[in-house]
N, C-alpha and C positions, 0 to 999 in steps of 0.2 A: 883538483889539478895535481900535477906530478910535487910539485913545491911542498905542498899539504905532509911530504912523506918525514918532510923535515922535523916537522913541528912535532912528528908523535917519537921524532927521537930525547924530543926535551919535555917529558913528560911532567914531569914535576914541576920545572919552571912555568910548565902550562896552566897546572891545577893551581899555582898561588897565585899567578897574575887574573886566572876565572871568578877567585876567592875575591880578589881585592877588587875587581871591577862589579861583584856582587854588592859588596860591603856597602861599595860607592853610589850605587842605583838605589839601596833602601835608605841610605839615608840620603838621599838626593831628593827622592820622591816622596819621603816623608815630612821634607820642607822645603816652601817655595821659595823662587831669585830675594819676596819682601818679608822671608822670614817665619809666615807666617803657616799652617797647614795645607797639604798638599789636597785635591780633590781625588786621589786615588781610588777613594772607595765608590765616590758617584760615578757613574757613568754620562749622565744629563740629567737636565731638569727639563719637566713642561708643567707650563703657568704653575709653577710654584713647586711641585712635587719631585723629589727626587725621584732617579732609579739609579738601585744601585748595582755594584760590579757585581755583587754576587747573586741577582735576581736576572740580570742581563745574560750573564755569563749561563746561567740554567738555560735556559732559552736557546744562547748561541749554542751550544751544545746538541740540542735537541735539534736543530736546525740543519746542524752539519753531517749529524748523523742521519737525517732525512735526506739531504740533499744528495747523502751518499759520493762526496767529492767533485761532483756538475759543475759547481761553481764556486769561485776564487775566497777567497779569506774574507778578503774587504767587498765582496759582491753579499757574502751569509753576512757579515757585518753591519749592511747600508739597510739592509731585508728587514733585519730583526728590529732594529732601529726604528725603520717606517711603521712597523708594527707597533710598536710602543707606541710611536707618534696617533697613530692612529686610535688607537684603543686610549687614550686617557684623552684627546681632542673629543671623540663622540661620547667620551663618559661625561665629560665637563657637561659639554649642551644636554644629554642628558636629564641629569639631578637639575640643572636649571628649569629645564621646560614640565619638569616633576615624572619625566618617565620612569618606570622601574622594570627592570629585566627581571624575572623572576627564574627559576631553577625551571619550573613547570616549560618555560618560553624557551630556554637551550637545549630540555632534553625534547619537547615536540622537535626541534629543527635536528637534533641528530639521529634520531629514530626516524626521519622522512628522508633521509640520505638514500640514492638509490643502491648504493652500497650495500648498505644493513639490508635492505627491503630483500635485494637478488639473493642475500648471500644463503646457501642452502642450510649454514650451523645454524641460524636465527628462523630457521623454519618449524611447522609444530610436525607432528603427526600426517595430518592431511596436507601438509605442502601450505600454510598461511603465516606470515611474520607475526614473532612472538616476541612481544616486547623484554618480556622476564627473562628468555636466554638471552638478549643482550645484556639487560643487569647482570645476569650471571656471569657472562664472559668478562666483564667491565670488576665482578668482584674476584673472582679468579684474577685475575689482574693485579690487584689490589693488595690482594692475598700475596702473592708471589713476591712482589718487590719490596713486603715489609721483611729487614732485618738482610737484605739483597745488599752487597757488596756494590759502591758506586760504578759503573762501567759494566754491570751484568745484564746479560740479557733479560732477565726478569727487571729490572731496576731502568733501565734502556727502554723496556717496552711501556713501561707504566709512564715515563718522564714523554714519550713519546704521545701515551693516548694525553696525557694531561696536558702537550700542548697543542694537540686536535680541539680540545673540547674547550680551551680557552681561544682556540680564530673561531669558533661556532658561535661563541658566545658574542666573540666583538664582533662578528657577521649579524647575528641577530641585534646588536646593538647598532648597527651603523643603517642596518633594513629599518629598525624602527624611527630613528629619528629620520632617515630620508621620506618615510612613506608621511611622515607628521610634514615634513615642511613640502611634499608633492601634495598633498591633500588643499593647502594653501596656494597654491600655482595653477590659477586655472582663468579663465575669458569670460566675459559676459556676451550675448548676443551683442549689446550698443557698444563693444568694444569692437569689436570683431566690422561693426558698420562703421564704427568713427575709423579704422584701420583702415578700411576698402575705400573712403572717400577719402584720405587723407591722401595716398597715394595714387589714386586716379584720378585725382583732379587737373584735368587742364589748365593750365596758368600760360599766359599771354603777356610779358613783359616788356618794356624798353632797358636798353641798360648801357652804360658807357662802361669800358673795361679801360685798364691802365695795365699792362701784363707790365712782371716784374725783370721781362727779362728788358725792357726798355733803360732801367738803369744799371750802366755797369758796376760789375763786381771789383773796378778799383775806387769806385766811392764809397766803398764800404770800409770801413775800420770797426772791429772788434777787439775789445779789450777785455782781459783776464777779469775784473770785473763782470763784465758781459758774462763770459762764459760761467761763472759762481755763481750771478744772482738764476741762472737758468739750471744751474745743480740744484741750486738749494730749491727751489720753484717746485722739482721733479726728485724728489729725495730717494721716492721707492724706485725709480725709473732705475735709478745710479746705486744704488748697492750695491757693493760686490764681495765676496768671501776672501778669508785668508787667504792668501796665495804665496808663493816664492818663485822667479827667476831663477833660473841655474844656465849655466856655460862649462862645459865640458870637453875631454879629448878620452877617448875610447881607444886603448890598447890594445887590440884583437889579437892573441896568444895564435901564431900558426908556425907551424912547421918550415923550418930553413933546410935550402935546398942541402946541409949536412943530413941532416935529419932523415931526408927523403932517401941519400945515397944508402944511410946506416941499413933503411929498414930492407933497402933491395937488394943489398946486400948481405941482410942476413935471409931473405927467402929465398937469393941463388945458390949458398950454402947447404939449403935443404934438398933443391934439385932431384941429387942422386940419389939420396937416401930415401926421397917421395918413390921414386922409382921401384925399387925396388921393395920396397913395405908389401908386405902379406894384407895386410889389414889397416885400407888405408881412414875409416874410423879413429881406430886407437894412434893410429901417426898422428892425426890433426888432434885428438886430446891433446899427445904426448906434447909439441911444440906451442899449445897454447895460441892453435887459434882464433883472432878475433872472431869469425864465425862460424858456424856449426858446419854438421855435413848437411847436403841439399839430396834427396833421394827421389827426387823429379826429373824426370825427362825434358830436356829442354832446347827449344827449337833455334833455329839461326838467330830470326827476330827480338831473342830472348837474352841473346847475348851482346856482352862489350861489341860496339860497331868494329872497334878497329881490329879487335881478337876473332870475330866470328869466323871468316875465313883459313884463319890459321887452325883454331878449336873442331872446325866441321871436316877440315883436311887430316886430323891425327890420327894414329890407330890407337888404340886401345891398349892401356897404359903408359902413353905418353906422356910426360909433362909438359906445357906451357905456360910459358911465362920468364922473368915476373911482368906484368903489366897492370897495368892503373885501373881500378872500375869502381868511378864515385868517388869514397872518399879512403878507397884500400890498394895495396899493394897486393897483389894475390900472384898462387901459383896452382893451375888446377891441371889434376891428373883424368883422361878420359877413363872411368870407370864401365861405363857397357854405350854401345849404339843400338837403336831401335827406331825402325820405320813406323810412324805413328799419322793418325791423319790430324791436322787440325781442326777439325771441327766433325759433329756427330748429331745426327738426330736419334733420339729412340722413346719406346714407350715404357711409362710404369705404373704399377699398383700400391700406390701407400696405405701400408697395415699400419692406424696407429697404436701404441698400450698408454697405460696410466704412468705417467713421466716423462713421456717424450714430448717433442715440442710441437708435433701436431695435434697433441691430447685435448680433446673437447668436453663440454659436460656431459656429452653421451658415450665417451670413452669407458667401457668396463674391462677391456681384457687386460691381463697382465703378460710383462714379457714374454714369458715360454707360451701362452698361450697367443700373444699377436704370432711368432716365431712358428707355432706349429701352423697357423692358419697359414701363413704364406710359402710353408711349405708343402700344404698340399694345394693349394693355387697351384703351384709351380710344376706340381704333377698332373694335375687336370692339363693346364696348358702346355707342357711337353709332348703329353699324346694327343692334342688336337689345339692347335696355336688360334685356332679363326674365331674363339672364344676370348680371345683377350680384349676384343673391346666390350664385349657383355660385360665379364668379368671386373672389369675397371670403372663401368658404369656402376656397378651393384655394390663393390665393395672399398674402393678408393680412398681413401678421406679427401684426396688433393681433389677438391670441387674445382678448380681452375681449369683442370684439363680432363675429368675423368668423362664428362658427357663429351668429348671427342676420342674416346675409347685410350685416355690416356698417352694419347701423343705429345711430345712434346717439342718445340723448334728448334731448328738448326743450335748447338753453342759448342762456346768453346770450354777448356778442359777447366780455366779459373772460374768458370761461371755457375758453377755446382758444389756444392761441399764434397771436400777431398775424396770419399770413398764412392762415393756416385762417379765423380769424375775418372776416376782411377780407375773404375771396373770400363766404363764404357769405353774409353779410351786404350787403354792395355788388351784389350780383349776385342776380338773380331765379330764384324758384320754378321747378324742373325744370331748371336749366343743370349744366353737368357739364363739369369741365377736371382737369387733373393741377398740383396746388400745391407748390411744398416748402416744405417747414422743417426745421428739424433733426434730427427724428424720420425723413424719407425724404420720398420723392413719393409725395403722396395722389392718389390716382382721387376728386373728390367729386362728389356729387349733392347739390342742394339737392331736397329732398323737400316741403319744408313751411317757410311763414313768418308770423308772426301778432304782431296788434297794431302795423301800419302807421301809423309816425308820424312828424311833424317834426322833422328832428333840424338841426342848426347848424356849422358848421368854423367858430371863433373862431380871429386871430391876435389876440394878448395882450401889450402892454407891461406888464413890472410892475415895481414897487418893492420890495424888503422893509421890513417898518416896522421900525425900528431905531433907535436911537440914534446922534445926533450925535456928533461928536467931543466940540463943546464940552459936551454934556449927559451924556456919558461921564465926563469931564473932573470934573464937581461932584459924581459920586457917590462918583468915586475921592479928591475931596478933602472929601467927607463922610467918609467910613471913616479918611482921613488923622486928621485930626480928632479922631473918637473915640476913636483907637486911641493918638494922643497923651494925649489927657487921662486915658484908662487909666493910662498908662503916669508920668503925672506923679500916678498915686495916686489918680484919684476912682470911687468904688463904681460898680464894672457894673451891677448892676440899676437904682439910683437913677439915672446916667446913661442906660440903654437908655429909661426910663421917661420922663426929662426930655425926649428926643427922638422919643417915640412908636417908639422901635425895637422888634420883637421878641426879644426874647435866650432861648436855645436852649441845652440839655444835649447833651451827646454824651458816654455816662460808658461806662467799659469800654472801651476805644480800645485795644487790642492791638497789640505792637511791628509786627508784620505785617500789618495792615489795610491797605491803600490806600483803604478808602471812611470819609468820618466820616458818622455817620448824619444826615438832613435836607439831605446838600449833596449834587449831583449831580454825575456822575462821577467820574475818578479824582484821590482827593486824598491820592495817598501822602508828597506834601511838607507838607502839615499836619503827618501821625503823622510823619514823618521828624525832622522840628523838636518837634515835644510829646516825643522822648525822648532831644533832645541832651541829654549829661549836664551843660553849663552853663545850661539853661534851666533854671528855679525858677518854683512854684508862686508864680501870679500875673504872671508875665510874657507880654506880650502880642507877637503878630506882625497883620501884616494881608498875604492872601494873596490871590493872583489866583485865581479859580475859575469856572465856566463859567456864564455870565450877567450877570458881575459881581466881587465883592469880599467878602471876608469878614475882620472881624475874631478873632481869634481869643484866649481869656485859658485859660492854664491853670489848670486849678482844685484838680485835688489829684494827689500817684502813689500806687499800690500796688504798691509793691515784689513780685518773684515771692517768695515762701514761705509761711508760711501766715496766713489771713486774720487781721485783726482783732478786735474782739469788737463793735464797730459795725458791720460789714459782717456777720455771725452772726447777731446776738442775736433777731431775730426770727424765725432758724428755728431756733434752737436753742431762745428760749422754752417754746415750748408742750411738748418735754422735759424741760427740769429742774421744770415745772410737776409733769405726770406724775410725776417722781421723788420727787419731792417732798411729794406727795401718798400717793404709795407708802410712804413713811417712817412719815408720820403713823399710815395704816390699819394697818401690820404692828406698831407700836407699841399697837393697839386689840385686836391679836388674842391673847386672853389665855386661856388653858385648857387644858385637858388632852385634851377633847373637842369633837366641833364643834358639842355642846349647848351647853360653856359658853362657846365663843366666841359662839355664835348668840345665846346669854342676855345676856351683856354688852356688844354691840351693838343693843339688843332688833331684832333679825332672825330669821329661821329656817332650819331645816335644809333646803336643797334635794336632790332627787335627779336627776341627767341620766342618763338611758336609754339602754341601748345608744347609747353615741357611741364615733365611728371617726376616726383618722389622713386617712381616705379623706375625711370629710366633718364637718371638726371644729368642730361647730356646737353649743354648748348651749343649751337651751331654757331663754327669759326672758331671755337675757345677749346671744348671739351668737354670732359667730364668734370662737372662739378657740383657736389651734393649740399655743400654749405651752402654756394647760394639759391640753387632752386629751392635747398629747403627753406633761407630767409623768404621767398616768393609764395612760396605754399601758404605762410603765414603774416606777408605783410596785408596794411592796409589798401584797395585798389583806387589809384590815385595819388601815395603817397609817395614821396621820393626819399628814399635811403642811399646812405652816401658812409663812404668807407666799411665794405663790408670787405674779408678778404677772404679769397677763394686757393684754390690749388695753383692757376697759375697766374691772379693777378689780382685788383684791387677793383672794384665793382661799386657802381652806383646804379641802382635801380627805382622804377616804376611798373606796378604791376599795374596794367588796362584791360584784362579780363580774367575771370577765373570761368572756369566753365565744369561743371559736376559731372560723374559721371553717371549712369544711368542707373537709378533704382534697382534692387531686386527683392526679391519676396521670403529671400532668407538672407541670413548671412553667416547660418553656422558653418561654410567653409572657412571663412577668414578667421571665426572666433579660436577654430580648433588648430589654424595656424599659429594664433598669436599663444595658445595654450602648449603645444609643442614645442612653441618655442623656448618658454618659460619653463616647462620640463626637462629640455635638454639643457638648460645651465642648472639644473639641480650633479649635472655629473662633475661639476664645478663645485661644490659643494664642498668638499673635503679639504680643494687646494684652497679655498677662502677660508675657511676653519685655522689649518697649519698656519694661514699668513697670518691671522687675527692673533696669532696664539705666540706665548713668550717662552722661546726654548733655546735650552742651552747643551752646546754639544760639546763635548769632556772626550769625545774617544779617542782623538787624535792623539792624546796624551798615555794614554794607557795601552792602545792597539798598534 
């Protein structure tokens, strides 16, 4: 921002306050709030094992420089992480269960890459993969990066293979122990039968129900007790991670309508002198405009709605303006008119060579040699054109179009890479030359052109609208401001209010975040500061962020272990209600039969009809699987009393069960219940991490 310009006038005072807030970070980090050593050099532990910064930090690196900038900081950070996670999880079970990975087992699995297999360097003589030119390439490799300066390419490439061949190896480690514990996962025929009769058995029961909505919800009382003994009950349910609460007001740095006057003001200045310019290029360097020249022809549609009119009516070195398009002030001179049509069909012949982008593995010609081929096409097809779809069939590369003799449909001028578009377009119905572009040299034909119109080349001085220095300057001593009087004690909302500011939550804020929600891009030094351990709830910063400023207050923490009962209570409610409710009704159900239960509720005896496991629904109540399943396996004749369902309190009698029909196999059911048991092997991993005791450090270092 414009502000910034200040600061490099105080240079010096810059360099010793950089010094002293260095000074103050190593020895900050080198000891903790209790005194004692800082975990700087760990990054985490799993069950027991350190990793440290500087084995992590090899990794992240290798990482980033793969990912080639895709994805975010803390995205390569979360990645490499889970890696680690992962790789010392399947190593543990591993050495436990006595497996061993050998060298023999990584390099089988990298040598069966289809990679290696295709690739034509690791071929022999007659075309067959040779295991010893991968060794070879792997010690050339090897070779290269000993005595390699860190950050080289040779040094880069080797850090690269070494962290290929270590996920090959945890791939082969995580294959091996999943294939030991699938091996273990499997059905018996008399499982597969006990399954198929357990859920096709008809069952024929009486039952008295007590639904719970019969008792209202203001007899119910819940107490914070209540709510605790049901945390503590459900421990893993209620975990929850570190976290921080923030409330905020965001300064968004814009342009005052001074600002706006200044800049139109200085492009009505330029005017006459646009005018008149020889060379209107070197005009727009000279004044420093925000954007370049445009050397496109461009159509009504293409222009400011409210300018079009004006810009299509000018002659030819006019100026217009200044007027507003986006976020610029502009003044653009008509540089040439041209009737162009918007849209054009034609045909072509793509010559590919070795380097361009249509190049295939059967690409052998080189540039001058694709170049000369398509210039004698061009002479074949000059003295006889009815050969061009032959010709496009035989030698094309574009298989997309070339078996329709290389036609192509209707488009418009953006819809092609610039020199394609430009010849077709700039150039008339029936002409035909050889173009390049990146793709190869085209043979084209313009075939067809329609809807011939006005089009315009504008040269363009513009301005961005932006903010002043000095209007910069008031916003940043607004936020000043409020983030004093914060800080000297007076209520956030009451001041955000006093000031017409809007003040904003951002709750959940995770050690790891770089985004806070509502602020745009990355604000990992917000969260960085919301979880220094000397920052205390209600302590204020005000941070630099993109547009502007933001004040920031923090508003509460939550510590990582398990939830509150304010942070709960309203999803745990509507269960202790239910339980609650449960109490009452099984306290009502009194008898010996489920006459006299039914009598002394005045309710009556229901009976559900053939109901199954398979489809455990009773009629007039619902779905309910707890108790068809209590029926699947009571005794028949027996009467059970307080069972409790989805939406009520149940007392049952089962009066018949009825089987279902024999069959003469039952490996279908057996390979269901083995499928099934297979696909929670893909569960596998997430049971491992949770079993497993790990400690994450990066929030403090990252």
């Amino acid at each position: 921002m414009a502000i910034l310009s200040k600061i490099r006038e105080r240079t010096f005072i810059l360099i010793l306050i950089i010094g002293m807030a260095l000074f103050a970070f190593v020895i900050g980090d080198a000891i903790n709030k209790n005194g004692g050593p800082s975990r700087v050099d760990v990054v985490g532990e799993i069950n027991g094992e350190e990793i440290s910064r500087e084995e992590f930090s090899q990794v992240l690196e290798v990482y980033k420089s793969r990912s080639n900038g895709s994805i975010s900081d803390i995205q390569t950070l979360n990645a490499v992480w889970d890696g680690f996670i992962r790789e010392r999880v399947f190593k543990e079970q591993l050495e436990l269960a006595g497996i061993v990975v050998g060298e023999n087992d990584v390099w089988e699995s990298l040598v069966s890459n289809p990679n290696f297999q295709n690739d034509a360097s690791f071929k022999n003589e007659i075309g067959l993969f040779d295991e010893e030119k991968v060794k070879e390439y792997i010690a050339n490799m090897r070779e290269d990066a000993i005595g390699a300066q860190k950050g080289s390419d040779e040094k880069t490439r080797w850090d690269s293979w070494l962290s290929y061949e270590s996920r090959v190896r945890q791939g082969v480690v995580q294959s091996s122990y999943s294939s030991l514990v699938n091996a273990g996962l499997g059905a018996s025929l008399e499982e597969g039968k006990r399954d198929y009769l357990f859920n096709n058995t008809s069952i024929t029961s009486q039952f008295v129900y007590l639904p719970y909505a019969s008792v209202a919800d203001s007899l119910i009382k819940i107490s914070n007790k209540d709510y605790q003994n049901y945390i503590n009950d459900h421990k893993r349910e209620f975990e929850v991670d570190e976290s921080r609460d923030l409330k905020y007001v965001k300064f968004t740095v814009a342009a005052s309508q001074k600002d706006k006057d200044d800049l139109k003001e200085e492009l009505n200045g330029y005017i006459e002198e646009f005018k008149s310019a020889e060379n209107n290029a070197d005009f727009i360097d000279e004044v420093n405009s925000d954007t370049g020249i445009n050397t496109n022809f461009l159509y009504k549609n293409q222009l400011p709605k409210e300018q079009a009119d004006v810009i299509m009516n000018a002659n030819v070195g006019d100026v217009v303006g200044t007027y507003e398009d986006a976020d610029y002030y502009k003044i653009s001179k008509v540089e040439a008119v041209k009737q162009l049509p918007d849209s054009v069909s034609a045909s072509h012949i793509l010559i590919s060579y070795l380097g361009s982008q249509s190049a295939g593995p059967d690409t052998k010609q080189t540039e001058a040699e694709a170049k000369k081929t398509a210039d004698s096409l061009l002479t074949i097809l000059k003295s006889n054109g009815s050969k061009f779809d032959a010709i496009a069939k035989e030698f094309s590369v574009d298989k997309s179009n070339s078996e329709k003799g290389g036609k192509l449909d209707w488009y418009t001028r953006n819809a092609m890479v610039p020199e394609f578009g430009d010849y077709t377009f700039l150039n008339k119905k029936g002409d035909m030359d050889v173009v390049k572009t990146a793709f190869g040299f085209h043979i084209v034909k313009i075939t067809d052109q329609k809807n011939i119109q006005k089009t315009v080349k504008l040269a363009t001085v513009s301005r961005k609208i932006e903010a002043s220095e000095q209007t910069e300057a008031k916003y940043y001593q607004d936020a000043e401001i409020f983030a004093s009087k914060l800080t000297s004690g007076a209520d956030f909302n009451a001041l955000s209010q006093e000031n017409n500011f809007i003040p904003l939550p951002a709750n959940g804020v995770k050690a790891l975040a770089e985004n806070v929600p509502g602020l745009q891009g990355n604000n990992r030094n917000i969260v960085r500061w919301a979880f220094q351990e000397d920052v205390e709830v209600n302590d204020v910063n005000r941070f630099d962020v993109d547009n502007g400023f933001v004040v920031v207050v923090l508003s509460s923490k939550t510590v990582e272990g398990i939830a509150t009962i304010d942070d709960v209570a309203s999803k745990i409610k509507p269960i202790l209600i239910r339980k609650k409710k449960a109490e009452i009704l099984n306290k009502k159900m009194k008898g010996t039969t489920l006459e006299d239960i039914a009598n002394a509720n005045s309710v009556s005896v229901k009976t559900a009809t053939k109901v199954n496991l398979a489809s455990p629904t009773i009629s007039g109540v619902g779905n309910e699987p707890a108790i068809v399943g209590a029926m699947s396996t009571a005794t028949e004749g027996k009467v059970i009393i307080g069972l409790e369902g989805v939406k009520g309190v149940f007392a049952i009698k089962v009066t018949s069960k009825e089987l279902p029909t024999e069959l003469d196999n039952y490996d279908v059911f057996r390979n269901r219940i083995a499928t099934k048991y297979k696909s929670r092997s893909s569960q596998l991993y997430t049971a491992l991490k949770e079993s497993s005791e790990i400690k994450d450090y990066r929030a403090s270092i990252y």
